[in-house]
N, C-alpha and C positions, 0 to 999 in steps of 0.2 A: 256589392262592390264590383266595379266593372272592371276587365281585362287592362293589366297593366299600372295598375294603380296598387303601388305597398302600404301597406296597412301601417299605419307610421301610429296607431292608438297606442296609448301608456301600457297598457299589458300587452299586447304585442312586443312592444321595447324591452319592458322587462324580461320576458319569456327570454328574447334575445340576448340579452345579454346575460341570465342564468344558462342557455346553454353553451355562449361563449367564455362564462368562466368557468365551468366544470371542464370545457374542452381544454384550457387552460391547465388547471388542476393539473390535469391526469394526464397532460404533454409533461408537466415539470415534476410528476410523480414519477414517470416512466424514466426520464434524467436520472432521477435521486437515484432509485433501486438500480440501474443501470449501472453507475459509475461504480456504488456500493460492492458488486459485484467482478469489477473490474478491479479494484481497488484489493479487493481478497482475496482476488487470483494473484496479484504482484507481491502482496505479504507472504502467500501459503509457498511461492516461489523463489522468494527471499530467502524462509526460512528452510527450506530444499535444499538449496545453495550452501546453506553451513555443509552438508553432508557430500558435498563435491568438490568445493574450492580446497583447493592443497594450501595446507602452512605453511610457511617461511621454512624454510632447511632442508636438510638432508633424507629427513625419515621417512620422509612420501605419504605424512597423514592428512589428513584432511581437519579443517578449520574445526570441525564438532571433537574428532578428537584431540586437538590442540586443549580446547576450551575444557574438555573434561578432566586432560591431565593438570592444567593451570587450575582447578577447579577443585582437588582430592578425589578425583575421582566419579564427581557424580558429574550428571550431564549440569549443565549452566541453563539458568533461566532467558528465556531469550524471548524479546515481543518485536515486532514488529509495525513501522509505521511510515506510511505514507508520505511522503513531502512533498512530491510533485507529480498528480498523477498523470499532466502533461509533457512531463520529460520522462516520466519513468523512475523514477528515482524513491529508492525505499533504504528505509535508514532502520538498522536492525542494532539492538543493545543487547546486548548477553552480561547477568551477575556474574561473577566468576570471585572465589575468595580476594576481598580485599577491598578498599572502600572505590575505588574508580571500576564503573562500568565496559567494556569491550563494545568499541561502537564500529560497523560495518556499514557499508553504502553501497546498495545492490543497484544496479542500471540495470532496468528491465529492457532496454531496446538494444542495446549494446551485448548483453548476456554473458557477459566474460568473468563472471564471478565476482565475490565478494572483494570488498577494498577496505583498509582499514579507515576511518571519518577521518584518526588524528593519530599524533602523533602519540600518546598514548598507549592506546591498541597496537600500534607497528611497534612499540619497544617492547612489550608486555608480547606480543607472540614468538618475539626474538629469543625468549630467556631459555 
């Protein structure tokens, strides 16, 4: 084959295009794990947040022990879950006795602590 001339034969093309889709691959692999990662730092942050955001009132506790006393006492089950991991936005549910959930809505970019989702939650940390 002489200087300057690409080799345009069927296994050359192939070749090509198998190292173009692994390169592929493992760009939109690096994505996944990436965000994944991002994604559980804004949860693990969320749920931080119970432990700093003050309750509603007078008593100066904080949102973890609101949920505990509205709860008999034990801590409240609480998960965590992403909605937007382009605004920042993590939407946290805590059981607490009784059949409606305590729904919160953390803004990661804002970081001003926890917010109640509904109106729910804001009457239910009132009592």
């Amino acid at each position: 084959m002489s200087e300057g001339i690409v080799d345009l034969s069927p296994e050359a093309r192939r070749r090509r295009l198998v190292v173009l889709a692994l390169g592929v691959a493992g760009v939109a692999l690096s994505v996944v794990v990436l965000q994944s990662s991002f994604d559980a730092g804004d949860r693990r942050r969320a749920l931080a947040a119970l432990q700093t955001t003050p309750a509603p009132g007078p008593e100066g506790a904080s949102l973890a022990e609101a949920l505990r006393r509205l709860n008999g006492g034990v801590p409240p089950r609480c998960r965590a879950e992403v909605v937007s991991a382009a605004r920042g936005l993590t939407r946290l549910t805590c059981d607490v006795a009784g059949p409606t959930p305590f729904v919160f809505t953390w803004d990661d970019l804002r970081r001003d602590g926890l917010r109640p989702a509904d109106e729910t939650t804001r009457r239910g940390l009132e009592q």
